[in-house]
TIRO-107176 format. One line per field, with one value per residue (C-alpha): x, y, z; residue in one letter. Coordinates in pm, whole numbers. Each point is the difference from the previous one (the first is absolute). Last residue first. Layout:
# TIRO-107176
u: (X,...)
v: (Y,...)
w: (Z,...)
aa: (A,...)
END
This chain:
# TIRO-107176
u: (8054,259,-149,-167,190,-51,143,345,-154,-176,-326,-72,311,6,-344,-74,300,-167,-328,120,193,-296,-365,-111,-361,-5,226,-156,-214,337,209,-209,-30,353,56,-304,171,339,-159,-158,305,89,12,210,100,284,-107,269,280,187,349,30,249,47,401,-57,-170,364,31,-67,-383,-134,16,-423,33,193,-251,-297,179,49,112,-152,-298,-353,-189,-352,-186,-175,-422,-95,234,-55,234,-36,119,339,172,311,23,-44,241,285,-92,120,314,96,-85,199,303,18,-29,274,265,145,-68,222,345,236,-215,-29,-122,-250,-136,-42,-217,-226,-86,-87,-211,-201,-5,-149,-390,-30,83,-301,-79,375,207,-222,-104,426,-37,-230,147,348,-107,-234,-79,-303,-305,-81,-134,-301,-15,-131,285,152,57,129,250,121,4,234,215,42,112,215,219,-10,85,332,143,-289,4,-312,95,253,-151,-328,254,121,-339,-95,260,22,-339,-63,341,-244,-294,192,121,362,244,323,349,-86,4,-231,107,-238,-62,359,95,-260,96,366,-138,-182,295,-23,120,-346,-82,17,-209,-234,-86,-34,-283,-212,5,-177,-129,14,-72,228,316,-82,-163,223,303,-51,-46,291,209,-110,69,350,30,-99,213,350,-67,-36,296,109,331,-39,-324,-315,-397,-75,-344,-160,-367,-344,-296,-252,-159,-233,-65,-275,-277,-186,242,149,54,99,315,58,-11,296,290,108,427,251,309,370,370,181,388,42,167,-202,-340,170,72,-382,-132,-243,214,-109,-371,-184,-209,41,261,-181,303,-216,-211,35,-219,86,-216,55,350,150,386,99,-254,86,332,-28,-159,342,221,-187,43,355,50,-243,220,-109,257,-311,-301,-153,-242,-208,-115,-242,-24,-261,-16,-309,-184,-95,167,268,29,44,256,199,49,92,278,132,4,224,251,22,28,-210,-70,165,-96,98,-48,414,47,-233,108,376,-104,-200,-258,-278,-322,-36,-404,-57,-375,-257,-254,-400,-125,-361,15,398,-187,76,345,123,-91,205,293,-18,-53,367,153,104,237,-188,-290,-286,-230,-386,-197,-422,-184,-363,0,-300,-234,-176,95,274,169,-62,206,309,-15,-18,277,229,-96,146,326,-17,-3,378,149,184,-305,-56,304,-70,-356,-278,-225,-180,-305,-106,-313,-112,-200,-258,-320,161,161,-157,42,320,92,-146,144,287,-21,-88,277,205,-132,47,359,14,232,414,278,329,182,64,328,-165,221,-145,-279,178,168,332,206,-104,-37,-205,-183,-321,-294,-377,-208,-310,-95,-303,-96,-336,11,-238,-243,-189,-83,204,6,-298,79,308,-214,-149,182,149,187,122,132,26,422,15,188,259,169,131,380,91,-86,259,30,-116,152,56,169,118,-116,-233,-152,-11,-153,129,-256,-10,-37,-123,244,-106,-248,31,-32,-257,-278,-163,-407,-1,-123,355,165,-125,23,396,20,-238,188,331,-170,-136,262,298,349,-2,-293,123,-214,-13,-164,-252,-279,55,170,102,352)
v: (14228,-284,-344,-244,-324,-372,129,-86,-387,1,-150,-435,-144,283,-27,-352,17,305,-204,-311,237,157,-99,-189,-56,318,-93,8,305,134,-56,180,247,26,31,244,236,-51,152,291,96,-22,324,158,329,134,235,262,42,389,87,-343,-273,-93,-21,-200,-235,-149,42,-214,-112,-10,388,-63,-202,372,188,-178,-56,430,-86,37,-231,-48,-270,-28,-279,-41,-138,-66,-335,-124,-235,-218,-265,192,211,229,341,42,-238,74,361,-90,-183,324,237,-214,3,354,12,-265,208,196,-303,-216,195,-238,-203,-422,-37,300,-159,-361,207,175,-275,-196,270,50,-387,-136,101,-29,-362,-137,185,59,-183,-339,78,-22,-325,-129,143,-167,-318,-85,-340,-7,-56,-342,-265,-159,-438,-26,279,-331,-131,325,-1,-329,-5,341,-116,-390,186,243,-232,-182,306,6,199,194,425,146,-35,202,335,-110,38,306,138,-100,94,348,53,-144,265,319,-195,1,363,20,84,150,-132,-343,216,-73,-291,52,392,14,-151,217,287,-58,-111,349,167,302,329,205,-25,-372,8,255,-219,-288,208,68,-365,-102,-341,113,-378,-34,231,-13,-402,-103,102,-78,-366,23,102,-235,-284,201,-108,-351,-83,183,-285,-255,72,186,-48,-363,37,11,-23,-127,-61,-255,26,-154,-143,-235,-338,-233,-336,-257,137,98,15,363,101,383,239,290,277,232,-238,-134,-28,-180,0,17,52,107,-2,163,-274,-255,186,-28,-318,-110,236,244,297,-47,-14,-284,-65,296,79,291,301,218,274,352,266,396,248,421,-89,315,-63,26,-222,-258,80,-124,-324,-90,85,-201,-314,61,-56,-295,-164,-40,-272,-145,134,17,157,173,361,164,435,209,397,181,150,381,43,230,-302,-289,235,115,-434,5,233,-212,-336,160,99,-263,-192,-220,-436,-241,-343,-350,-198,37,294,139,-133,54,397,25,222,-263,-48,340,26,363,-5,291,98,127,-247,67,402,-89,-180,276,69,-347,-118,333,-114,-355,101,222,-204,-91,-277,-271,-32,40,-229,86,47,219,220,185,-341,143,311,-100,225,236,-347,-154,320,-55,-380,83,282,-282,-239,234,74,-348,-12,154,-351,9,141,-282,-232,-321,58,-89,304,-34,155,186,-85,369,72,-301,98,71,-336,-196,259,81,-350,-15,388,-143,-357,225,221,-302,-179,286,72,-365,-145,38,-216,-30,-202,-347,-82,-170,100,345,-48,-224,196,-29,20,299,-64,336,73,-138,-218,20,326,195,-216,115,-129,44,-26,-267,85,143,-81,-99,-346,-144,169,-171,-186,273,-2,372,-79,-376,178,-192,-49,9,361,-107,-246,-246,-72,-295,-360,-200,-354,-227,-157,-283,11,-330,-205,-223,314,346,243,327,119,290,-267,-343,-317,-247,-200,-278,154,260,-267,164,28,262,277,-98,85,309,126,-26,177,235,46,60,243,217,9,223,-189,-319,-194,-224,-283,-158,-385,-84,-38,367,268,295,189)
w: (10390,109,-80,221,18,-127,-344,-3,61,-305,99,20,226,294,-24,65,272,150,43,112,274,155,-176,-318,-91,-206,-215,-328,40,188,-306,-214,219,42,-385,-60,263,-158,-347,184,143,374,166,272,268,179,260,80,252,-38,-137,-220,20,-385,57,276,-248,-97,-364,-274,89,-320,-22,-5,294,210,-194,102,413,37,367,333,-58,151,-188,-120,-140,-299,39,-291,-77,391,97,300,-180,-108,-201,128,-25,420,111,-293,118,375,-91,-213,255,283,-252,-3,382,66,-234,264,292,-216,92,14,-288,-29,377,-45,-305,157,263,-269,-160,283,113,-306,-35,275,-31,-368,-23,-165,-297,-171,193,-22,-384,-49,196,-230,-287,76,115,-311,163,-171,267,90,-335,141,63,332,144,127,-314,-156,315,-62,-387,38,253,-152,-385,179,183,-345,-224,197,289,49,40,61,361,22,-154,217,360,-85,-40,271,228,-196,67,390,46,-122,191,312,-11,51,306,-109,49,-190,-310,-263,-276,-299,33,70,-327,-175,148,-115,-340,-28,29,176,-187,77,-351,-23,368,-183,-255,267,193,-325,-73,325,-184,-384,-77,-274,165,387,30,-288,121,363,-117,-189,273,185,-252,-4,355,-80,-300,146,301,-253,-145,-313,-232,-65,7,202,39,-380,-3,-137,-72,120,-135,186,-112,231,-174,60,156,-330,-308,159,340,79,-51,-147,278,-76,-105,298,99,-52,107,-189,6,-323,50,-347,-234,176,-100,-353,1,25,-207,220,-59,-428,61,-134,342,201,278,167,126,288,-150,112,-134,13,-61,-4,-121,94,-103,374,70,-258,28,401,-123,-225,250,284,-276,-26,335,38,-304,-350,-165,-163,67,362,-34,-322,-35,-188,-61,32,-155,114,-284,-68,-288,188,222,-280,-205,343,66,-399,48,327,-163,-290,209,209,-314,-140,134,-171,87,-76,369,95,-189,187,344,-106,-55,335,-43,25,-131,-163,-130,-152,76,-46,223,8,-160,-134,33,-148,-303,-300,172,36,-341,-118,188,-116,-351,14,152,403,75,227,-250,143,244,49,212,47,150,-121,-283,-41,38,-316,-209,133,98,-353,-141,279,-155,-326,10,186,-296,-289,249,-5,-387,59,122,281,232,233,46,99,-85,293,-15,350,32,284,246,198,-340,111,-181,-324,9,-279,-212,27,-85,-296,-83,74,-197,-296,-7,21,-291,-246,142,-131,232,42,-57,182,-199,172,123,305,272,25,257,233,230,241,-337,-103,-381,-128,-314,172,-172,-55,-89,89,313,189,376,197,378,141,333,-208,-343,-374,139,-69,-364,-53,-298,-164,-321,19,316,-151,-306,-306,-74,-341,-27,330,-278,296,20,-126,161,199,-143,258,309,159,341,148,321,-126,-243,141,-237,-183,-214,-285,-267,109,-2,-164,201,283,351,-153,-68,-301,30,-243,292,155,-298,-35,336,-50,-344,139,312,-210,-247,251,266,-107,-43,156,189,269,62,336,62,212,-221,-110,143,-122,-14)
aa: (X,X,X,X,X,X,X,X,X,X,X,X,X,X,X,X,X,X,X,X,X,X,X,X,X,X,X,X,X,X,X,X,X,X,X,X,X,X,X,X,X,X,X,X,X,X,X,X,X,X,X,X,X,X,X,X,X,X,X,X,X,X,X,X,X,X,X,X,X,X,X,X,X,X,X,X,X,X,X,X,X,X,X,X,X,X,X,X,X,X,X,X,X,X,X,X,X,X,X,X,X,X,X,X,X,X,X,X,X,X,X,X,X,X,X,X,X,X,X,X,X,X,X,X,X,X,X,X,X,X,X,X,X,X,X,X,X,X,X,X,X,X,X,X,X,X,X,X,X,X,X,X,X,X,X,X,X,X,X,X,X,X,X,X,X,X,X,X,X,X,X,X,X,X,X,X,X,X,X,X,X,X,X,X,X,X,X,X,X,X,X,X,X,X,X,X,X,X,X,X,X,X,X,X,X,X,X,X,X,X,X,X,X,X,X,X,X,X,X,X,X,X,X,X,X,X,X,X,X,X,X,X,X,X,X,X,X,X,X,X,X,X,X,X,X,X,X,X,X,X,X,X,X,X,X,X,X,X,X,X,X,X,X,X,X,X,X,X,X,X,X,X,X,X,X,X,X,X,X,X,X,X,X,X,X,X,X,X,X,X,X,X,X,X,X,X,X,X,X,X,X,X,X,X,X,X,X,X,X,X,X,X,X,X,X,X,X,X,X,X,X,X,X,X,X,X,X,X,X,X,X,X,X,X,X,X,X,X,X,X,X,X,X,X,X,X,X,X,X,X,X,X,X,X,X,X,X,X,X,X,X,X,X,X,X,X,X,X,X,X,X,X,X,X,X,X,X,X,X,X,X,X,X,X,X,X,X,X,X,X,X,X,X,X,X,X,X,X,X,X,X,X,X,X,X,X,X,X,X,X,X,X,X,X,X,X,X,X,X,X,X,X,X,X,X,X,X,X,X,X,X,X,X,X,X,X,X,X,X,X,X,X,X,X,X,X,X,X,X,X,X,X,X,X,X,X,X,X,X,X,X,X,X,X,X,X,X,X,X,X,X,X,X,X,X,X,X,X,X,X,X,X,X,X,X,X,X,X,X,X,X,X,X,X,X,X,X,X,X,X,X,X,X,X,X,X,X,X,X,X,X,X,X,X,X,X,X,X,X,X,X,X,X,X,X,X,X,X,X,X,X,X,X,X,X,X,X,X,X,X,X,X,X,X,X,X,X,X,X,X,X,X,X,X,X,X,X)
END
């Protein structure tokens, strides 16, 4: 949508024609109240929608290359992240998304023209290898010039020393291209995503998914670890007829499957998506808030008008409450702070192994035990956490709307921090929290085991080596430090973690030692030359969001 002299213009299909179209007419001098309709644009006219033909599908061979041109090239620089698209269009018609509903073809650029753009881009970025480049295909790796692309991109990196990290989204059933994308940039991305949803057969039929078989999802998990990837699936709540119950089954395969990352994502009602027709959100019970998107907000056309974005979010269902929405938004939080963020990830491995289920700790982790006396900043957490989950949440985009404006205005007109709730918080456990959480840990694992005291020294080790592997300001890259260890901890990682590390317990303690390689050293100093100003928990956010978060820790020697 754009906005001109008041009124909103919807541009259909892709963008460039449409605006064009649009822009064109207004550099003629035509009054757009009162001409024939334009092609690509949907307007508002006294009260009614006129709208133009909608334009075919762009020929992706004439389109001149706005990298290449020079034009982005303000923004081809710290602090902006560069993007590449190789094709436009997705196979797929889930009906909570948008990216498939077009019909379109899915077409792909020039390999020519890509290349370039990389090698563009890499340039400009050789300085800053701790930026990565997003590759923003639908599906990167369905066509087999990608494979072509990924060898370009690996190549530019041996270069020029960039893109050193960088995303991308496959496919959500593995090929033959996608695999071999994934193993010529898996020193770039380091993962490789099988994206469920749900598991819940009338939730997939229900949004127009098939996901494989069990079977099949398993074989490829043992392909992406014996290829040296870590397997990630996507999930989406609450679907339709998903239920809190079936929801806990679902994350418990993912552990129990070894998804070494799992991201949660609560159900978004977009614009043009089938679940946000209007009979259709009746059909399913669909209750709503809304929330901030990120920090977009500010005053535009001098002081007159103050704009934010937000999104719906659906919060329950016929078949899930509110209730069933907040404790799985704690789940989820956990989630992504132990299996994106790698927060204490060694110690939940060996709670799978051990036969506790990691939702159980979880659950009591959220809700201690009124029995037991607490540390005060351990409870000043959860109560404040508990407390931003809630009030994200705003009844309409109105409520939101007069927040927002409020607190920009009396922040003298400068966007506040992102209300990224889950990272933030995730950066508090992580950096901040140290001092509570090796004892709370251990207590809310003697309450779950009879005989917790056995197991409390293995998990003491592996809350200890998170500690001393871990990344932080104080870092120093030449400078590795040491760590005193009763079990064989490189073999036990190298195993990827599949049996409990009793079984590594060695005769005799010994001195574990680490390195960071050379190509993670130029990353944090890189970051550091840039950062330098930043101190405590502004700094670990920064880094948490610019280096490959698997690699904020020293490596095993």
């Amino acid at each position: 949508d754009i906005l001109f002299f008041n009124n909103i213009y919807t541009l259909q299909g892709e963008g460039e024609i449409p605006l064009s179209n649009l822009v064109g007419e207004l550099m003629a001098g035509e009054d757009i109240q009162v001409c024939d309709p334009i092609d690509g644009v949907v307007m508002r006219r006294e009260g009614k929608l006129v709208a133009g033909n909608v334009p075919d599908a762009i020929n992706l061979d004439e389109l001149e290359s706005p990298i290449l041109s020079g034009i982005l090239d303000d923004f081809l620089k710290p602090p902006f992240k560069p993007m590449l698209s190789s094709s436009r269009g997705c196979p797929f018609k889930c009906k909570y998304c948008v990216m498939g509903i077009d019909n379109n073809k899915i077409r792909s650029f020039p390999i020519a023209v890509t290349k370039k753009e990389m090698t563009y881009i890499a340039s400009k970025y050789a300085k800053w290898p701790h930026l990565e480049t997003f590759i923003i295909d639908d599906n990167f790796g369905i066509f087999k010039q990608d494979v072509e692309i990924a060898k370009h991109i690996a190549h530019t990196f041996q270069q020029l020393g960039y893109p050193a990290l960088i995303y991308y989204y496959v496919n959500k059933s593995p090929t033959p291209s996608t695999r071999k994308v994934a193993t010529i940039l898996r020193d770039q991305q380091n993962h490789y995503c099988m994206s469920l949803q749900t598991d819940n057969k009338e939730s997939l039929e229900a949004v127009g998914r098939r996901n494989m078989s069990d079977e099949k999802l398993k074989d490829t998990i043992e392909w992406i670890k014996s290829n040296e990837l870590e397997p990630m699936t996507e999930l989406i709540y609450p679907l339709p007829f998903e239920t809190k119950e079936s929801f806990h089954l679902l994350l418990e395969k993912c552990v129990e499957y070894g998804f070494r990352r799992v991201a949660i994502s609560v159900l978004q009602l977009l614009d043009g998506a089938i679940l946000n027709r209007r009979d259709i959100r009746k059909l399913y019970g669909f209750k709503t808030r809304h929330r901030l998107f990120m920090a977009n907000y500010g005053i535009i056309d001098g002081e007159d008008t103050f704009t934010c974005e937000s999104e719906e979010v659906v919060v329950s269902t016929d078949t899930f409450s509110f209730d069933d929405f907040m404790d799985i938004r704690c789940a989820s939080f956990m989630f992504y702070a132990v299996y994106m963020l790698s927060f204490q990830y060694p110690f939940f491995q060996e709670l799978k192994l051990s036969q506790i289920k990691i939702l159980d700790f979880i659950d009591a982790f959220f809700n201690p035990n009124i029995k037991f006396t607490w540390p005060e900043k351990y409870l000043s957490f959860l109560s404040d956490f508990k407390k931003s989950i809630n009030d994200e949440l705003f009844e309409s985009e109105d409520d939101l709307y007069n927040q927002v404006r409020e607190q920009y205005l009396i922040n003298n007109c400068k966007t506040l921090a992102p209300t990224k709730i889950n990272f933030s918080y995730a950066i508090r456990l992580i950096y901040e929290e140290k001092d509570w959480i090796p004892d709370v840990f251990i207590n809310i694992l003697n309450q779950l085991t009879s005989n917790g005291h056995v197991h409390q020294n293995n998990f003491k080790a592996l809350i200890d080596f998170y500690y001393t592997g871990l990344i932080d300001k104080s870092t120093d890259v030449n400078n590795p430090p040491n760590f005193d260890v009763k079990y064989d901890l490189k073999s036990w990682m190298n195993s990827q973690m599949i049996e409990p590390i009793n079984k590594y317990k060695l005769d005799h303690p010994t001195t574990q030692n680490f390195f960071i390689p050379s190509d993670l050293k130029k990353q944090i100093s890189s970051f550091n030359q840039q950062n330098e100003h930043l101190n405590g928990y502004d700094y670990h956010y920064a880094l948490m969001q610019s280096i490959k978060v698997h690699n904020l820790f020293w490596q095993i020697a």
